[in-house]
C-alpha positions as CSV (number, residue, x, y, z in Angstrom):
1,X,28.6,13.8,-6.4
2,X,26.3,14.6,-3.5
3,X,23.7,12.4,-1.9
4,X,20.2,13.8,-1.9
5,X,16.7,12.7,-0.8
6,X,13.8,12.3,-2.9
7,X,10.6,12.4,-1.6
8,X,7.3,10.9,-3.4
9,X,3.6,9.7,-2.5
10,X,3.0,6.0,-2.5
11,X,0.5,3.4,-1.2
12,X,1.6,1.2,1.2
13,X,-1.0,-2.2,1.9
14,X,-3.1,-2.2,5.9
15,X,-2.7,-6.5,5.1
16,X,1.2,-7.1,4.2
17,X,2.8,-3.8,4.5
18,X,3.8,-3.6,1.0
19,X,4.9,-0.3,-0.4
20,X,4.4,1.2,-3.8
21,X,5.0,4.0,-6.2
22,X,1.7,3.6,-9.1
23,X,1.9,5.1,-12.7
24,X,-1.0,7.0,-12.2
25,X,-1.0,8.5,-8.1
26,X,-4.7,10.2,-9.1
27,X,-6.3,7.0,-9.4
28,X,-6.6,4.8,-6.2
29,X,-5.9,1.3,-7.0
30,X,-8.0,-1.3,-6.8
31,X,-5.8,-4.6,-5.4
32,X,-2.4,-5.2,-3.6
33,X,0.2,-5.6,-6.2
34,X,2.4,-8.3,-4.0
35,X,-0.8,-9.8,-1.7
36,X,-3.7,-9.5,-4.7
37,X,-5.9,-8.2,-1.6
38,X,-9.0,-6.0,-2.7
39,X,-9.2,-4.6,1.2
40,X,-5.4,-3.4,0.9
41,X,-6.4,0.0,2.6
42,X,-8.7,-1.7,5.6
43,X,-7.1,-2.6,8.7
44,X,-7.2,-6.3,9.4
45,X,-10.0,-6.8,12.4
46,X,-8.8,-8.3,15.0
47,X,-12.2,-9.8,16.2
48,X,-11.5,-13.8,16.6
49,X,-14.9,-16.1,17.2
50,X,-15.1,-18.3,20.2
């Protein structure tokens, strides 16, 4: 049996770098599955008050 490599498209979350395969890839999803976040595809800010 040979070993092969499958390749798919995914999401993968900017907050806890969770990966994931959806049932439907046209439609963007609206949460994190694992973190719940609704800003899953927005980099975290960095931008601490003093």
């Amino acid at each position: 049996m040979g070993l092969i490599e499958i390749k798919r498209k995914g999401f993968k979350c900017e907050r806890c770098e969770h990966e994931w395969i959806p049932n439907d890839i046209k439609q963007e999803p609206t949460v994190c599955p694992k973190c719940k976040s609704p800003y899953w595809n927005k980099p975290r800010k960095n931008n601490k008050k003093k």
